[in-house]
C-alpha positions as CSV (number, residue, x, y, z in Angstrom):
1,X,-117.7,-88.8,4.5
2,X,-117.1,-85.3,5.7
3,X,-114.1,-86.6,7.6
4,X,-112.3,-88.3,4.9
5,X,-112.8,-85.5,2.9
6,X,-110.9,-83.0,5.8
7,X,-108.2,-85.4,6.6
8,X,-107.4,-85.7,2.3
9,X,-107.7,-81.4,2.8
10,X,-105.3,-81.3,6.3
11,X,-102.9,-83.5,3.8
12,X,-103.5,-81.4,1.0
13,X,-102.2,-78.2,3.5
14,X,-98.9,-80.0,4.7
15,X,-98.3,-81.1,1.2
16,X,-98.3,-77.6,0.0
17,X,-96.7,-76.3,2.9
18,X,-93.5,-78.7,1.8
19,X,-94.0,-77.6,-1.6
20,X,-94.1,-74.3,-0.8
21,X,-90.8,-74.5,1.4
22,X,-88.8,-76.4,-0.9
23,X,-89.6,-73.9,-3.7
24,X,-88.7,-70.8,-1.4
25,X,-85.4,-72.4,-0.6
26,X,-84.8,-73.7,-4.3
27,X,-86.0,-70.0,-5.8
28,X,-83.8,-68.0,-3.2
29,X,-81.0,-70.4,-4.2
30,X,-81.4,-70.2,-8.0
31,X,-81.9,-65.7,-8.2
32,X,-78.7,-65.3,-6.2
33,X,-75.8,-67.5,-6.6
34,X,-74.8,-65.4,-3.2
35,X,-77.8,-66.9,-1.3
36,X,-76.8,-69.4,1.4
37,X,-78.8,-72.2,2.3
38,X,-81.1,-72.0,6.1
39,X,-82.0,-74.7,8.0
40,X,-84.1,-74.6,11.1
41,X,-84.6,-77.0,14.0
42,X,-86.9,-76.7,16.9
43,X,-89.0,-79.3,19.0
44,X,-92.3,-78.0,16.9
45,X,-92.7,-75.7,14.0
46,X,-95.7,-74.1,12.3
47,X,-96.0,-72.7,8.6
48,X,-98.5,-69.6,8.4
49,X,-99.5,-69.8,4.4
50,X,-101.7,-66.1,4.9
51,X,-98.5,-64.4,7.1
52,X,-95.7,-65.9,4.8
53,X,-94.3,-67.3,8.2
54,X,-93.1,-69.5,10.0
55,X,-92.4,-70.1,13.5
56,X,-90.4,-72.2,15.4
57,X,-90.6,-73.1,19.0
58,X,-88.6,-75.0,21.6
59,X,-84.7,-75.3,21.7
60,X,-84.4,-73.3,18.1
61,X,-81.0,-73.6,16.0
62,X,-81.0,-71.8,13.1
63,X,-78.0,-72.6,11.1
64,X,-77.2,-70.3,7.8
65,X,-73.7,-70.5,6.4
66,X,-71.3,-69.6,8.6
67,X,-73.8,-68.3,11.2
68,X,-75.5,-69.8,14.3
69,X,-78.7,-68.4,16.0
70,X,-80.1,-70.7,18.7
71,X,-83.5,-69.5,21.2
72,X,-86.4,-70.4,22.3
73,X,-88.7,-69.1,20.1
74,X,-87.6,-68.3,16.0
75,X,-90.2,-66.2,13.5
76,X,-89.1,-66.7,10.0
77,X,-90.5,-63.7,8.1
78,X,-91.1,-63.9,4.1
79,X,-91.4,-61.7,1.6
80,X,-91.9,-63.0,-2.4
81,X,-90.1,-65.9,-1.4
82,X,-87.6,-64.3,0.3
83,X,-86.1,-64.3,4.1
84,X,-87.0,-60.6,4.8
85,X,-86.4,-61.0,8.7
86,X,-85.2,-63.5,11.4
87,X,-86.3,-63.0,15.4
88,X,-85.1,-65.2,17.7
89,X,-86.1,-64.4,21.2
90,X,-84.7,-66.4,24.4
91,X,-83.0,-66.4,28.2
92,X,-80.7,-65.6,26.0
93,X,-80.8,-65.9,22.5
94,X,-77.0,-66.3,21.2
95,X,-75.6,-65.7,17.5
96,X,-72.4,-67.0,16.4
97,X,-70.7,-66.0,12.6
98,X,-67.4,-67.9,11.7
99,X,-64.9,-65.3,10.9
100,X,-61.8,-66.0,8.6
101,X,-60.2,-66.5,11.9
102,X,-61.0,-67.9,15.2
103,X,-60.2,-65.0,17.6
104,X,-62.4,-63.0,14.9
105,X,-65.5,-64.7,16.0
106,X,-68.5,-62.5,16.4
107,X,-70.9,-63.9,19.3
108,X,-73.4,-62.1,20.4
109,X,-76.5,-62.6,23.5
110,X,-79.6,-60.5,23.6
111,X,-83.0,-61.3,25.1
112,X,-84.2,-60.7,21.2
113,X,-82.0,-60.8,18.2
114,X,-83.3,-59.6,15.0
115,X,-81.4,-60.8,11.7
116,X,-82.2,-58.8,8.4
117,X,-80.0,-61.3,5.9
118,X,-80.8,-58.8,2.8
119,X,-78.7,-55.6,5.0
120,X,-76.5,-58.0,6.7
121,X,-77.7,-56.4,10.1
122,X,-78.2,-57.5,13.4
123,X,-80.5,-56.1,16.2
124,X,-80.0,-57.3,19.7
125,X,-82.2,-56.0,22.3
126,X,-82.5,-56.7,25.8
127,X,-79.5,-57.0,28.1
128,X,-77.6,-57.1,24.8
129,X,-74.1,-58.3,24.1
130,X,-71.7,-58.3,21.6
131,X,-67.8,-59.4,21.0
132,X,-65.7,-59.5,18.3
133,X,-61.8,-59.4,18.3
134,X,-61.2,-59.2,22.0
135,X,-63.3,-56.5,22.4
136,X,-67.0,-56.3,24.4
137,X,-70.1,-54.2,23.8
138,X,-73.1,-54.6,26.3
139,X,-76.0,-52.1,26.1
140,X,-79.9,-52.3,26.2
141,X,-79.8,-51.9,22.0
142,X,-76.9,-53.0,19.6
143,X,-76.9,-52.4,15.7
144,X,-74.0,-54.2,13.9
145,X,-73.5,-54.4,10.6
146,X,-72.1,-57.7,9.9
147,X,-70.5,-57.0,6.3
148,X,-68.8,-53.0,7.1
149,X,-68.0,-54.1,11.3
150,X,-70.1,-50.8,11.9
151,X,-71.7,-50.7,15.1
152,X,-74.5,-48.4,17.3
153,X,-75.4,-49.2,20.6
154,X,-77.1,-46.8,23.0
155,X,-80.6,-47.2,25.1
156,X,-84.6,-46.0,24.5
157,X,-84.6,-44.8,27.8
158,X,-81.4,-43.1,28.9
159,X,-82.1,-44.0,32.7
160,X,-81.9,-47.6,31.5
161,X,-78.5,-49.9,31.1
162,X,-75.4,-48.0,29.4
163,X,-72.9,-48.5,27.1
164,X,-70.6,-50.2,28.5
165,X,-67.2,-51.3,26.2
166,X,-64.4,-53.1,27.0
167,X,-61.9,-52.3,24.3
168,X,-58.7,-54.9,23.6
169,X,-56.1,-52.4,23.7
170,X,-52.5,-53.5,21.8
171,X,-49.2,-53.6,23.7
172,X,-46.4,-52.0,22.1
173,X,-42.6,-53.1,22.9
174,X,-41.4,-50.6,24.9
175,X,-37.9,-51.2,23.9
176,X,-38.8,-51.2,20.0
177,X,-40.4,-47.4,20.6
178,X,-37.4,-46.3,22.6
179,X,-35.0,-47.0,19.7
180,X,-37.2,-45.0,17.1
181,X,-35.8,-41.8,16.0
């Protein structure tokens, strides 16, 4: 008797679980015509009702419109119903965001990437990387602002990794500057 009565309760959990879910996603969708859709897939996943989490583990892809995240490990972080915060952690984790163009790509690699969605920002820590444009950022901490292009990289520790940037420089026709007055 006790046992039917926990197996009805275990399906009572998952069944508010997927209630729960759907509503977040349908709520986040209906306050803010802005709001893009996430989906998550991983080889198991589990839904923390007391932590308004959930977690993800085993060859993570996070897909969120026009962005990529995969890892091995993804913590979904929620707030009211909202995504507050997105760590993916791997060896490495990678994020991709479509650009208008292709060349304008952003990827980055980072032992942990941190995505706030309501700032637009994204953390990378550990052996960090970050290109955009033709150009390269590698440091121990990145901070990019995906919406302004603003970025901050540096180190915790300054006898750890350094900045290092490789910069896409333009060419200029040397036989269009000679002719300028």
């Amino acid at each position: 008797m006790l046992s039917k009565g926990f197996r009805k309760s275990r399906r009572g959990v998952w069944l508010a679980c997927l209630v729960f879910l759907g509503t977040a996603v349908l709520a986040e969708n209906t306050q803010d015509a802005s709001a893009s859709q996430l989906t998550i897939e991983g080889d198991s996943a589990v839904f923390l009702q007391e932590q308004n989490t959930i977690e993800y583990v085993g060859n993570v892809v996070a897909f969120m419109e026009g962005m990529r995240i995969v890892g091995d490990r993804v913590l979904v972080e929620m707030n009211a119903d909202r995504i507050e915060r997105i760590t993916t952690n791997g060896t490495p984790a990678t994020f991709w965001q479509q650009r208008d163009r292709a060349e304008r790509d952003t990827t980055a690699a980072a032992n942990t990437i941190v995505y706030l969605p309501d700032s637009s920002l994204l953390e990378l820590s550990g052996r960090a990387s970050l290109k955009q444009d033709g150009n390269e950022v590698s440091s121990a901490l990145i901070r990019y602002d995906l919406v302004l292009g603003q970025l901050d990289a540096g180190s915790p520790n300054p006898s750890e990794e350094r900045v290092r940037m490789q910069l896409r420089v333009p060419t200029f026709n040397t036989k269009q500057s000679s002719e300028a007055p």
